[in-house]
C-alpha positions in Angstrom: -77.9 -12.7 162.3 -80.0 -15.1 160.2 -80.7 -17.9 157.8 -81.0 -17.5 154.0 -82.9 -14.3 154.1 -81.1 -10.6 155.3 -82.2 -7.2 154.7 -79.7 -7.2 152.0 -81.7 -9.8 150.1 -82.7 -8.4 146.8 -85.3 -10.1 145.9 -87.6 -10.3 142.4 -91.0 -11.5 142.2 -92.4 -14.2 139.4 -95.7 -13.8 138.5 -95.9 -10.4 140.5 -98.5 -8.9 137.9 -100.9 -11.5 138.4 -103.7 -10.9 141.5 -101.7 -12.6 143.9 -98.4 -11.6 143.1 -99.1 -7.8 143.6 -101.5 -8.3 146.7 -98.5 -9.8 148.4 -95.7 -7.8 146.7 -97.2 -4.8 148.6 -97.4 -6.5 151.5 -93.5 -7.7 151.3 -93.1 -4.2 150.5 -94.7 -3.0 153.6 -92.8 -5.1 155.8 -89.3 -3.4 154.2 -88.4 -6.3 151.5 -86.0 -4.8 149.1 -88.7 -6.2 146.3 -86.2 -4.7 143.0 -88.6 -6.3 140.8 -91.0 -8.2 139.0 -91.0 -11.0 135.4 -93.2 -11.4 133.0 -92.5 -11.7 129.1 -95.4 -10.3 128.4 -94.9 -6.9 130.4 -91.3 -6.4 129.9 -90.2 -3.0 129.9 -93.2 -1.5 132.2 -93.3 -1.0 136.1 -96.0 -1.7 138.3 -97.2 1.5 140.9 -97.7 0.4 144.7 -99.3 2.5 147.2 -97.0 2.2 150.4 -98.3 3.8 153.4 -98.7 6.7 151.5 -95.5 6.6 149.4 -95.5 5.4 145.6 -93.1 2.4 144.8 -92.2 1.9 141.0 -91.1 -1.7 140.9 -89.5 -2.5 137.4 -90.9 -5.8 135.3 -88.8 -8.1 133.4 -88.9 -10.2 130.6 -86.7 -12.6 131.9 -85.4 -13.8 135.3 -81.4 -13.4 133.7 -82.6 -9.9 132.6 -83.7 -8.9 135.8 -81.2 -10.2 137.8 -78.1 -8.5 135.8 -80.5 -5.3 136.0 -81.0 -5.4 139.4 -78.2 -8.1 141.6 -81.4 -9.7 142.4 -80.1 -12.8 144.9 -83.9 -14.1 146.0 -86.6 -14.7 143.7 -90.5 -15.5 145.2 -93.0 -17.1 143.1 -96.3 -17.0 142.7 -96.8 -18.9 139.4 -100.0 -21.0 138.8 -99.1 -24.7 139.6 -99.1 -25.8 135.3 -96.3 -22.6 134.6 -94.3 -23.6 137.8 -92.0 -26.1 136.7 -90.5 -23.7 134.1 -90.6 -20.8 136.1 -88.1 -22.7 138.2 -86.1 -23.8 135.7 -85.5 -20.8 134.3 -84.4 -18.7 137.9 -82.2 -22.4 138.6 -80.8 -21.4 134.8 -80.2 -17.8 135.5 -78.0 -18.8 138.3 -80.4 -17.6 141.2 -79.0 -18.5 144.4 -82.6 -18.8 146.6 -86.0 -19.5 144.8 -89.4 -19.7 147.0 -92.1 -21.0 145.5 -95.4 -20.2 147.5 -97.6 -22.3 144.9 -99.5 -24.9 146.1 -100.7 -27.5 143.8 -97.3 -28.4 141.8 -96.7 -32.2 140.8 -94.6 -34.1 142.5 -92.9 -35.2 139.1 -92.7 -31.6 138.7 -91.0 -30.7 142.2 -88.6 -34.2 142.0 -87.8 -32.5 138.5 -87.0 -29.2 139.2 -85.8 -29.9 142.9 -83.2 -32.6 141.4 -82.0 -29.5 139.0 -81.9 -26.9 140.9 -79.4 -29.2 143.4 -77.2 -29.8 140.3 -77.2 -25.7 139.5 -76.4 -24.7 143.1 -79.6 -23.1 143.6 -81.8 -23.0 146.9 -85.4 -24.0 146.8 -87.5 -23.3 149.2 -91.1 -24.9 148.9 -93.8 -25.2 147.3 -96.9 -25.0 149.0 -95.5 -23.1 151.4 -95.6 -19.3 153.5 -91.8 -18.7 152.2 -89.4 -17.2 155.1 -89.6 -13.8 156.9 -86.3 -12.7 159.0 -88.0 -9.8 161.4 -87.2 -6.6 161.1 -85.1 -7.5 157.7 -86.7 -9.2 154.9 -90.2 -11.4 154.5 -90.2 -13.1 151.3 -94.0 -14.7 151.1 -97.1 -15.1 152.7 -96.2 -14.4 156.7 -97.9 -11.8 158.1 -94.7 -9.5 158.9 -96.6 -7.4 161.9 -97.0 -10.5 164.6 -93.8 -10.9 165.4 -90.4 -9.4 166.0 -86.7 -9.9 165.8 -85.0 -12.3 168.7 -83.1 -15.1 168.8 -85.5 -18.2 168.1 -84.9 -20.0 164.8 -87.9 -21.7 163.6 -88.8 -24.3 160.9 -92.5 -25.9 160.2 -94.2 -27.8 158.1 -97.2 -25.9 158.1 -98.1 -22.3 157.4 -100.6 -21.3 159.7 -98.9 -23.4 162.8 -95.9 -20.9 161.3 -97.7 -17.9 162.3 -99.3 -19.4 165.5 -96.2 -20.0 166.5 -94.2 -16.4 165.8 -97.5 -14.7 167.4 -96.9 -17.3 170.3 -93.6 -16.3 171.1 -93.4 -12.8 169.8 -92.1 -11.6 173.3 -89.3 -13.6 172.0 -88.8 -13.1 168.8 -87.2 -14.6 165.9 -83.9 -15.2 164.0 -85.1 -16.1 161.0 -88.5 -18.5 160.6 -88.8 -20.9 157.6 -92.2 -22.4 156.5 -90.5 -25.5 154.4 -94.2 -26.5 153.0 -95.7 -29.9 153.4 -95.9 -31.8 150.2 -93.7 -34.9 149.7 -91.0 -33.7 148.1 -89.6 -30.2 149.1 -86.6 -28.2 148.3 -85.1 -27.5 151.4 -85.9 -29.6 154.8 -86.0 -29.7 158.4 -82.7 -31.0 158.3 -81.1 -27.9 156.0 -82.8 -25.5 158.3 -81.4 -27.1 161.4 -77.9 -27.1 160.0 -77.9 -23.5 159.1 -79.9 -22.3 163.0 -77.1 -24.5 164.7 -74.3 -22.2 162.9 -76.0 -18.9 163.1 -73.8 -17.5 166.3 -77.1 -15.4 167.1 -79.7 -18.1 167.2 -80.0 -19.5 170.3 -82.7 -22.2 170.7 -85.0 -23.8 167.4 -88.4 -24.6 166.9 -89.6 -27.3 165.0 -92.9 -28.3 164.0 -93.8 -31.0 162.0 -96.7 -33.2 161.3 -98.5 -36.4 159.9 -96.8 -38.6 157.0 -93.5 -39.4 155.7 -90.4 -39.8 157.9 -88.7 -36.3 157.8 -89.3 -35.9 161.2 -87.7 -39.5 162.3 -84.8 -38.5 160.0 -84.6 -35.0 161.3 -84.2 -36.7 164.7 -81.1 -38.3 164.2 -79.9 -35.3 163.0 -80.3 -33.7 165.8 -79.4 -36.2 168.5 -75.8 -36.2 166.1 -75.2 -32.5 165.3 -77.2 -30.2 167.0 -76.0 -28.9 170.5 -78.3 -25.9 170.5 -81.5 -26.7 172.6 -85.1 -27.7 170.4 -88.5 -28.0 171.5 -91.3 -29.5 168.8 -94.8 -29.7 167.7 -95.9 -32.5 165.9 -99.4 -31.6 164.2 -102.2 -34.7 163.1 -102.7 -36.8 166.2 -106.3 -37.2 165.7 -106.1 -37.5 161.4 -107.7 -40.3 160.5 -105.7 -43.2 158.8 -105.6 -42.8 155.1 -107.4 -39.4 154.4 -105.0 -36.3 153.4 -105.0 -33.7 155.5 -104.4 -30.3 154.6 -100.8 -30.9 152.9 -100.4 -33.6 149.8 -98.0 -35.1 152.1 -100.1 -35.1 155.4 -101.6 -39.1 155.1 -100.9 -41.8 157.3 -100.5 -45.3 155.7 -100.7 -48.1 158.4 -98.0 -47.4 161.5 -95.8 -45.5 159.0 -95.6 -41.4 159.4 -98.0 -41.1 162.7 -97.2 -38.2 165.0 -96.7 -40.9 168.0 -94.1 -42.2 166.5 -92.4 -38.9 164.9 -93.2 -37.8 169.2 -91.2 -40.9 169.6 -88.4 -40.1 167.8 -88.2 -36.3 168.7 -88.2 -37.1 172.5 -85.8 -39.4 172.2 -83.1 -37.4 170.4 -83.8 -35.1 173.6 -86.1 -32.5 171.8 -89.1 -31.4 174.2 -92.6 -31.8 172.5 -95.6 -29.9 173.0 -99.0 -31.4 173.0 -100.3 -27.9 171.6 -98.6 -25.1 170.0 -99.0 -22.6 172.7 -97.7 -25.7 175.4 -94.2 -26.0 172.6 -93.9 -21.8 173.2 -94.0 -22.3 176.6 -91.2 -25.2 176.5 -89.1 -22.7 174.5 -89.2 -20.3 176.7 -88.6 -22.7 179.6 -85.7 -23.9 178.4 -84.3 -20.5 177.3 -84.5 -19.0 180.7 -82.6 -21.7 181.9 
C-alpha cells in the first residue's frame, strides 16, 4: 500500500523541456514512473527522446495540462516551473481538474502559494509543495527530486520538512524500507502538511510505524502534536532540525526563522514528546528509535 502516489500514478510533467525538467524526468523515468508526458504551449505536438538504460522513451508534449490529461488519464502532475510562471501553472492543472499537483520550485511567493493553495482546496485538487523533493513510493512511483536508488519498499511512512533530512533519513532506514515518504517542503504556507500526511499513514493498513521530521519556525509541529496525541494510534518517532539556528536569521527554508520563544525546536521537542512521539537528537539516533520501537 501507499499514500497519494502508486505505480498506477500517471503522471505529466510541467515545464519538462526546460534543463531541469528533463534532467529529472529521466531520472523519474529510471526509477519506473509512468511519466505519460510533458506541457508546454510552445512545443505542443512534439515528443522529447530519453535515453533509459539503453532503451529510448518517446514522451509526448502538450499544449495544455486539459490536453494532456484527456490524452493520456494523467492523475499526477510534477512541476518544475520557474518561481514568476508558477502560480499559473498551478492554476491551470487545479482548472484541468488534476487530482495531485507537486510543485518542486523553490522561490514562489507566499501571496502566490496562499493564492493558489486556497484554489486548488476549493477545486478538489492536492498540492503538494513547493520548495520541496516531491514524494517517491519505492519500488512504485517517485514523482521529484528523491534519489529513487537509496531506499526500498517497507512499511515506514515518512513525512519531513526538509529534503535532504528526507533522503538521510530513507538511506538511514533502508533495511526497513518505506510505504510511501513525503517531502511536504518548508516555506510557510504549503499545500499539504504534517497533519494530511499523518491522516492518510494512520489509514494505510500496510504502514506500520511514521516518521516525522520537522524543524525551526511556525507551529506545524505543535499542531501536528495534538493531532497525534488525538488520532494517531500507530507508533511515531521525530526529528526536529534547528537547535543551534540562531534567533532571527532564515535558515535554509523561507519558513525556517525563529522569532523570540515562538517556533524553536525545544519547544516543538516539547510538544512531540508529550503527545508520546520519541524524538531523536540526530537523524541516525530518530532511525534507530524507529526501529526500536518496531521490533517491539
Amino acid at each position: 500500500m501507499a499514500i497519494f502516489l502508486t505505480a498506477q500514478s500517471k503522471v505529466i510533467v510541467q515545464g519538462m523541456t526546460g534543463s531541469e525538467g528533463m534532467k529529472h524526468t529521466a531520472r523519474m523515468l529510471a526509477s519506473g514512473t509512468q511519466i505519460v508526458g510533458g506541457v508546454n504551449p510552445r512545443k505542443a505536438g512534439t515528443s522529447v527522446d530519453f535515453d533509459i538504460d539503453g532503451q529510448a522513451r518517446s514522451i509526448p508534449v502538450f499544449g495544455t495540462v486539459a490536453e494532456a490529461m484527456s490524452a493520456t488519464g494523467a492523475d499526477v502532475s510534477v512541476l518544475f516551473v520557474p518561481p514568476p510562471f508558477t502560480k499559473s501553472a498551478v492554476m491551470e492543472a487545479v482548472d484541468a481538474g488534476m487530482p495531485l499537483a507537486v510543485i518542486i520550485t523553490e522561490g514562489v511567493p507566499v501571496k502566490d502559494t496562499a493564492e493558489f493553495f486556497t484554489y486548488a482546496r476549493s477545486k478538489g485538487t492536492r498540492l503538494i509543495g513547493p520548495n520541496c523533493p516531491g514524494l517517491i513510493t519505492p519500488g512504485q512511483s517517485n514523482v521529484g527530486i528523491t534519489p529513487a536508488t537509496i531506499t526500498g519498499p517497507g512499511k515506514i511512512g515518512l513525512v519531513s520538512k526538509s529534503g535532504t533530512l528526507t533522503y538521510q533519513m530513507l538511506f538511514e532506514l533502508r533495511d526497513v524500507g518505506f510505504s510511501t515518504a513525503v517531502g511536504i517542503g518548508g516555506d510557510p504556507v504549503v499545500g499539504t502538511t504534517h497533519i494530511d500526511c499523518l491522516e492518510a499513514f494512520q489509514n494505510d493498513p500496510d504502514t506500520a510505524g511514521i516518521v516525522m521530521i520537522g524543524e525551526i519556525g511556525g507551529d506545524a509541529e505543535e499542531r501536528a502534536a495534538a493531532y497525534i496525541a488525538s488520532h494517531v494510534t500507530k507508533p511515531v518517532v521525530g526529528y526536529v532540525a534547528g537547535f543551534e539556528a540562531p534567533e532571527g536569521k532564515t535558515m535554509g527554508h523561507a519558513g525556517a526563522i525563529v522569532s523570540g520563544s515562538a517556533g524553536t525546536a525545544q519547544a516543538k521537542k516539547e510538544a512531540l514528546e508529550a503527545a508520546g512521539v520519541k524524538v531523536g537528537k540526530t537523524p541516525s539516533e530518530t532511525a534507530q528509535l524507529m526501529r526500536d520501537v518496531l521490533r517491539s
